[in-house]
C-alpha positions in Angstrom: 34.9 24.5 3.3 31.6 23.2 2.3 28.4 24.8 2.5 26.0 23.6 4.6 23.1 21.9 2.7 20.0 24.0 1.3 17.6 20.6 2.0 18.1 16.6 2.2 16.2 14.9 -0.7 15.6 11.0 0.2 15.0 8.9 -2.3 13.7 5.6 -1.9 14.2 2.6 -4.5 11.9 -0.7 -4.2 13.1 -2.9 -6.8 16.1 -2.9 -9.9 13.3 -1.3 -12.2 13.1 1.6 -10.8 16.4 2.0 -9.1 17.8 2.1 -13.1 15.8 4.7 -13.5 16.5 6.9 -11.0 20.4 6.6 -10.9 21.3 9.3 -12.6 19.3 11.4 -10.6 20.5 10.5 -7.7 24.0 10.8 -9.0 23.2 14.3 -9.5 22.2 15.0 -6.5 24.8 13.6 -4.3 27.3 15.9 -6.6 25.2 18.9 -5.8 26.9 20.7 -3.3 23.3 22.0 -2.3 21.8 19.1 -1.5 22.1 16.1 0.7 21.6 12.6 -0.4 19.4 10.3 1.4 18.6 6.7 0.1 15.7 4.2 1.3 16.1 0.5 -0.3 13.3 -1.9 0.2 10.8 -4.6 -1.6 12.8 -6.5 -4.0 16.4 -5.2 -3.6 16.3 -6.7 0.2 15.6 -9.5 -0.8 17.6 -12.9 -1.5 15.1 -14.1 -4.7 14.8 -11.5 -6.6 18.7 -11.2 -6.4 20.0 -9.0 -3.5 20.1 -5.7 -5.7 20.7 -3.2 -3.0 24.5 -4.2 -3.8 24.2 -3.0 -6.8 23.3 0.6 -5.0 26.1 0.3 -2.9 28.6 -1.1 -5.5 27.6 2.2 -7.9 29.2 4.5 -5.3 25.8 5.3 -3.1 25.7 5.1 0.6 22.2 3.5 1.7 20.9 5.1 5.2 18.1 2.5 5.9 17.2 -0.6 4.4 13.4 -1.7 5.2 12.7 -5.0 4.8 9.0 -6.0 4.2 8.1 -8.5 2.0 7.4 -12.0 2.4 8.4 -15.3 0.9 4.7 -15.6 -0.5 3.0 -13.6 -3.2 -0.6 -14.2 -2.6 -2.8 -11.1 -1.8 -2.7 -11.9 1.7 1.1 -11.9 2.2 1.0 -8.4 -0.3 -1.1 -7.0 2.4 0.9 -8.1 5.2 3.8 -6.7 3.6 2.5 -3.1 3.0 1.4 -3.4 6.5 5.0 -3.8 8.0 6.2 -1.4 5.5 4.1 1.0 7.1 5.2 0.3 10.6 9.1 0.5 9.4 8.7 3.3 7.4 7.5 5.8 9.9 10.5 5.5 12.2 12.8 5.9 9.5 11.3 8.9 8.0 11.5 10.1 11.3 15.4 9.3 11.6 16.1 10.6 8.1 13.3 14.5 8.4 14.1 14.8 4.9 12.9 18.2 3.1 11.7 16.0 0.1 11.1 12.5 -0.7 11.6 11.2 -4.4 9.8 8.5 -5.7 8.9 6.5 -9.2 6.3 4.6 -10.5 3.5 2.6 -9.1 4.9 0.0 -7.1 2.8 -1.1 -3.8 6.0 -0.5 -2.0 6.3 2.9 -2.6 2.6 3.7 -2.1 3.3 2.4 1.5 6.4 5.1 2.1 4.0 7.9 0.4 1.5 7.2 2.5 3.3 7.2 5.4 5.3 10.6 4.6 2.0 12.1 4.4 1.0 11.8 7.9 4.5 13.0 8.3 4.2 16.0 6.5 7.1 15.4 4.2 6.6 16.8 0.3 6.6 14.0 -2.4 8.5 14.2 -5.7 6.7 11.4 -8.1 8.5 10.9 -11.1 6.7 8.7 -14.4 2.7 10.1 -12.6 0.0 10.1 -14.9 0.6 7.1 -17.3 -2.1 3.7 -18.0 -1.7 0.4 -17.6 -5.3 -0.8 -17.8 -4.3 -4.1 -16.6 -2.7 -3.9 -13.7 -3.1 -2.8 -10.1 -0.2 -0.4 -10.5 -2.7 2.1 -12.1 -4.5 2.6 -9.3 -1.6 2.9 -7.2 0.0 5.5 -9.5 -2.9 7.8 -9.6 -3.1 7.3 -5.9 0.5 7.9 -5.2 -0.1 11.2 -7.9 -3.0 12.3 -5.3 -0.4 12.1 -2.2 2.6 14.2 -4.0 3.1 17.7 -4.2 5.8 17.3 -7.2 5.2 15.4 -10.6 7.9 14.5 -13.1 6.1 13.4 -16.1 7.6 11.7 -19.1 5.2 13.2 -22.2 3.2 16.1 -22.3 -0.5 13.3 -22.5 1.0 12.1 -19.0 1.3 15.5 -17.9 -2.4 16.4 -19.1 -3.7 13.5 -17.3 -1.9 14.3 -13.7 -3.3 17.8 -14.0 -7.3 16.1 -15.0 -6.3 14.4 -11.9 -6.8 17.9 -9.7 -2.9 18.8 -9.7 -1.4 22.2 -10.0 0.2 22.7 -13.9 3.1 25.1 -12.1 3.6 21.7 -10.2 3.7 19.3 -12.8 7.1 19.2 -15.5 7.3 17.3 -18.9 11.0 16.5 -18.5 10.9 13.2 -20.5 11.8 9.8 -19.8 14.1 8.5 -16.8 15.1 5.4 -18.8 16.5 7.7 -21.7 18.5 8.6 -19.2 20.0 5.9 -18.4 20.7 4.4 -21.3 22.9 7.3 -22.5 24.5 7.9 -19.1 25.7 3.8 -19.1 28.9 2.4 -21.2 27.5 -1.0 -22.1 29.2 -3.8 -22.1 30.9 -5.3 -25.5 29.8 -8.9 -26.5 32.2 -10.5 -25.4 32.4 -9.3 -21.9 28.7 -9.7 -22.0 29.1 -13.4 -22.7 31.8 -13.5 -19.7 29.6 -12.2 -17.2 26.5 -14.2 -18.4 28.2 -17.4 -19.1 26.3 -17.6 -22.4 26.5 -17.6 -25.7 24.5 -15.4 -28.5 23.6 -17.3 -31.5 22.3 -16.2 -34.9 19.0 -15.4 -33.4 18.8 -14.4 -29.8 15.9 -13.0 -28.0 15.1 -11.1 -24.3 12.2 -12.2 -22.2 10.3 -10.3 -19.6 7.1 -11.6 -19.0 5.1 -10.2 -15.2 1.7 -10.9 -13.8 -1.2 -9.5 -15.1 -3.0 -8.3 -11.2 -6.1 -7.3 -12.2 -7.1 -10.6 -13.8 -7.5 -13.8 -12.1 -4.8 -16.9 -12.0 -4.6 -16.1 -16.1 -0.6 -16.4 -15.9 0.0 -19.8 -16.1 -2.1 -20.2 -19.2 -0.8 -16.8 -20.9 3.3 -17.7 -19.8 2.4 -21.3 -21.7 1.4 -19.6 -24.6 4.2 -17.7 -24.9 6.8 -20.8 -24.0 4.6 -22.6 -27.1 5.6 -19.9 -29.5 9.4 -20.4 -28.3 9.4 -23.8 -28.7 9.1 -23.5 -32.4 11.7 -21.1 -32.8 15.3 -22.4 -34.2 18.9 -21.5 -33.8 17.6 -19.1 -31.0 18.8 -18.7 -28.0 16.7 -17.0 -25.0 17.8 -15.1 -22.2 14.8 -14.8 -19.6 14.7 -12.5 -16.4 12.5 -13.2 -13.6 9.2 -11.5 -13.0 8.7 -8.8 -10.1 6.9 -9.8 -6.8 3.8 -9.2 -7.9 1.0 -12.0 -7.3 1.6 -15.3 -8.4 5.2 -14.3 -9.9 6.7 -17.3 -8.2 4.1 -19.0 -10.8 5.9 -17.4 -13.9 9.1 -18.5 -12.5 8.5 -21.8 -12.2 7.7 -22.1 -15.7 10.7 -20.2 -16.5 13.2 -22.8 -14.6 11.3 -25.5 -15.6 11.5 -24.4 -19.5 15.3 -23.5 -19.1 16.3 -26.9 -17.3 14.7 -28.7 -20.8 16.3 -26.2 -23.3 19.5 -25.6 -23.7 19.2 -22.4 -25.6 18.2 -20.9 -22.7 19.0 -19.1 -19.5 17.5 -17.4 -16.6 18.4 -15.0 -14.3 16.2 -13.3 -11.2 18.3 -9.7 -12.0 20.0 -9.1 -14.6 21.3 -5.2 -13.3 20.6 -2.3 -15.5 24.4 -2.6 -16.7 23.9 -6.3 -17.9 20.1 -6.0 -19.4 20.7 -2.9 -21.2 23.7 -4.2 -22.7 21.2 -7.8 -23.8 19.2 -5.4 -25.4 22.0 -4.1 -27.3 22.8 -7.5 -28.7 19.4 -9.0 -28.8 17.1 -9.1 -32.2 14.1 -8.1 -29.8 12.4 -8.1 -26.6 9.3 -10.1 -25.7 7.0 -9.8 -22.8 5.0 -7.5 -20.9 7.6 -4.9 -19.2 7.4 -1.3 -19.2 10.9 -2.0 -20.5 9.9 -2.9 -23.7 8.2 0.9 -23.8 9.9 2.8 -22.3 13.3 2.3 -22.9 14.2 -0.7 -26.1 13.1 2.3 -28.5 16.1 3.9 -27.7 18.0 1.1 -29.2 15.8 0.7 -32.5 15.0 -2.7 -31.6 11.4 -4.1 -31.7 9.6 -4.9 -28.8 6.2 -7.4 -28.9 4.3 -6.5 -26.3 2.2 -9.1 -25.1 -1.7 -8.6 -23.6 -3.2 -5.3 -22.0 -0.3 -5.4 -18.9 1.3 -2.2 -20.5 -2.0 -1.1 -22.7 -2.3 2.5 -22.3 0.9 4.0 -22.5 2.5 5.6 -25.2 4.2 3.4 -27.7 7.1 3.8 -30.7 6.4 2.7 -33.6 9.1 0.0 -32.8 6.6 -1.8 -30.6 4.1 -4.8 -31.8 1.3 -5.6 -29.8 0.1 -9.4 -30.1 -2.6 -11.1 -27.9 -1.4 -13.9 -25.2 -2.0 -16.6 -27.6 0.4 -19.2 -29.4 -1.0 -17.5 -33.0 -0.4 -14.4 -32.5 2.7 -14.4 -30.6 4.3 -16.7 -33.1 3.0 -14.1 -36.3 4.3 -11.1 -34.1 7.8 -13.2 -34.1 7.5 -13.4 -37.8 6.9 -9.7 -38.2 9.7 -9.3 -36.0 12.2 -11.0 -38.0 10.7 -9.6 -41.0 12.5 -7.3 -43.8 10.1 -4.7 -43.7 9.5 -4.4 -39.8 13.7 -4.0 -39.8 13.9 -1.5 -42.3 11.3 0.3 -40.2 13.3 0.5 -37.1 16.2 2.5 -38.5 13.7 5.4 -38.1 12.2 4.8 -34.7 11.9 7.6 -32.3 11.1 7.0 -28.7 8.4 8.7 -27.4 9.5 9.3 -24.0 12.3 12.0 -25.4 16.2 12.1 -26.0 17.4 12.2 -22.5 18.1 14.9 -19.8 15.3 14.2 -17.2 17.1 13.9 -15.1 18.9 17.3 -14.9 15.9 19.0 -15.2 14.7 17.1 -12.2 17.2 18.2 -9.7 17.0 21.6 -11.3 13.6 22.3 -10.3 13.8 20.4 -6.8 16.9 22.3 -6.2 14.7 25.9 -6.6 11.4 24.7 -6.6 10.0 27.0 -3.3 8.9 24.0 -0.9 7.0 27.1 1.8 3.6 25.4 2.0 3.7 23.0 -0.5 1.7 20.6 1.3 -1.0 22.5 1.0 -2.7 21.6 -2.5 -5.8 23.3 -3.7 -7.6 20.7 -6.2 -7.0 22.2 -9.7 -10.8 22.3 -11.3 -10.6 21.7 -15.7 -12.9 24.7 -17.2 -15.2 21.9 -18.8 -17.7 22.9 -21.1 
């Protein structure tokens, strides 16, 4: 006869990013006979552009108790807005359905600042896993550090991450180097072989083949258009190369990236796009790609795992902690196309063999449910602000 449950963790996924992340966590979890599984989807994985992913929840085996639909067709500030403002509306009856004991969350999606702002009228405890990293360019800084402010738990992925979340006024006994979530995943997923890679894609790899994430830069003005044509410049002079693109997130003026993308695909034939690839199929391009180009956290986080280079375009990602495997390049034609060259070069390959990801070797995600498994939750919402001893 099973026990009945110590406490019902929720965890609530916006988008394909982050729900790769945190699969194996929640896999743990719903095999702990201690705790109960909850699952929020929303943002992205509701919606019909950006691919339908909540299936992919559902087909891995997970149960999904509410599904909160909140953005919009549009992707302009305004329609952003609007859609953290419904969010906030839908959230609160959920969270009052679901009275979980803790709430899990990742990363700095505007989504997810909605649900963590709501469960803190509620008085639920927050979990934040990847807290205290920089990306100077983009909105999502803000919003991390915000959503750091708002938790009571913090999951951290190096031990500079977890410096800064405890600068920010948080507890150290609350805050856990456990490494990496994508680390994670990669060693927790059998990848796919090439050919049923090529099956699934309808595409074929060449001699050269290449992975493109490219996602809007939020904290600079309409710059997209010109940076993505930059970028498609640089492609355009590549040979026997094909090109495997996936969409951009719903960040403001995506849609504008993704034009460009089907408009760049419909005139090569060495290329494809897709609006979500699944972490199954896009860790297994990785695998079989020379490199990865683009702005993701991707590229960071998890491609040094694979000892493959990554050129990281612009200051999107600029602040977090990079491999040696990564090369950083300016959004121009120039220096894309001599980061390209470096790329493919002897020296840069040779280099990789002995690449070490910064973000660890895996088993966050045990540690995780360890800790929110024990962790004593009596009072936790009350935080006193941790003061540094500055000199």
């Amino acid at each position: 006869m099973r026990m009945p449950y110590l406490r019902r963790v929720c965890v609530v996924s916006s988008s394909r990013a982050d729900y790769g992340l945190l699969r194996s966590t929640m896999q743990i979890i719903q095999e702990d006979q201690k705790l109960q599984l909850q699952i929020i989807a929303t943002g992205m994985h509701l919606h019909i552009k950006y691919g339908n992913t909540y299936k992919e929840i559902e087909i891995d085996g997970f149960k999904i108790d509410h599904k909160v639909k909140m953005l919009s067709n549009l992707d302009t500030p305004n329609a952003i807005i609007k859609s953290m403002g419904k969010g906030s509306i839908k959230f609160a009856d959920v969270l009052l359905d679901l009275k979980p004991d803790l709430l899990i969350v990742l990363g700095d999606r505007f989504e997810i600042l909605t649900v963590v702002s709501a469960a803190l009228v509620a008085c639920i405890p927050v979990a934040h896993l990847h807290g205290g990293e920089s990306t100077e360019a983009v909105i999502d800084e803000a919003i991390r550090h915000s959503i750091t402010k708002m938790s009571h738990l913090h999951f951290v992925a190096t031990d500079d991450y977890r410096n800064r979340v405890i600068q920010l006024g948080e507890q150290p006994n609350r805050v856990f180097n456990v490494g990496g979530l994508g680390v994670d995943n990669i060693k927790n997923t059998k990848l796919l072989n090439k050919i049923e890679l090529e099956k699934l894609l309808d595409f074929k790899f060449a001699e050269k083949n290449l992975l493109i994430t490219f996602h809007p830069i939020t904290l600079e003005k309409n710059v997209e258009e010109k940076q993505f044509k930059q970028l498609l410049l640089a492609l355009k002079l590549l040979k026997k190369t094909n090109i495997i693109f996936t969409l951009p997130n719903a960040d403001r003026n995506g849609e504008v990236i993704a034009n460009l993308i089907r408009n760049f695909v419909l005139n090569n034939k060495n290329s494809r796009a897709f609006s979500s690839l699944g972490q199954l199929k896009y860790l297994s391009c990785v695998k079989f790609v020379d490199g990865v180009i683009g702005n993701s956290s991707s590229g960071l986080l998890e491609v040094p795992s694979f000892k493959k280079g990554t050129i990281n375009i612009g200051d999107r990602q600029k602040g977090r902690a990079q491999a040696s495997s990564i090369i950083n390049c300016k959004p121009e034609k120039k220096s894309i196309g001599l980061a390209l060259k470096k790329l493919y070069s002897i020296k840069f390959k040779k280099q990789l063999i002995s690449t070490k990801n910064p973000y660890g070797d895996g088993g966050a995600s045990k540690k995780i449910v360890k800790i929110i498994r024990t962790f004593n939750l009596t009072n936790i919402l009350k935080k006193k602000f941790y003061d540094l001893n500055l000199l």
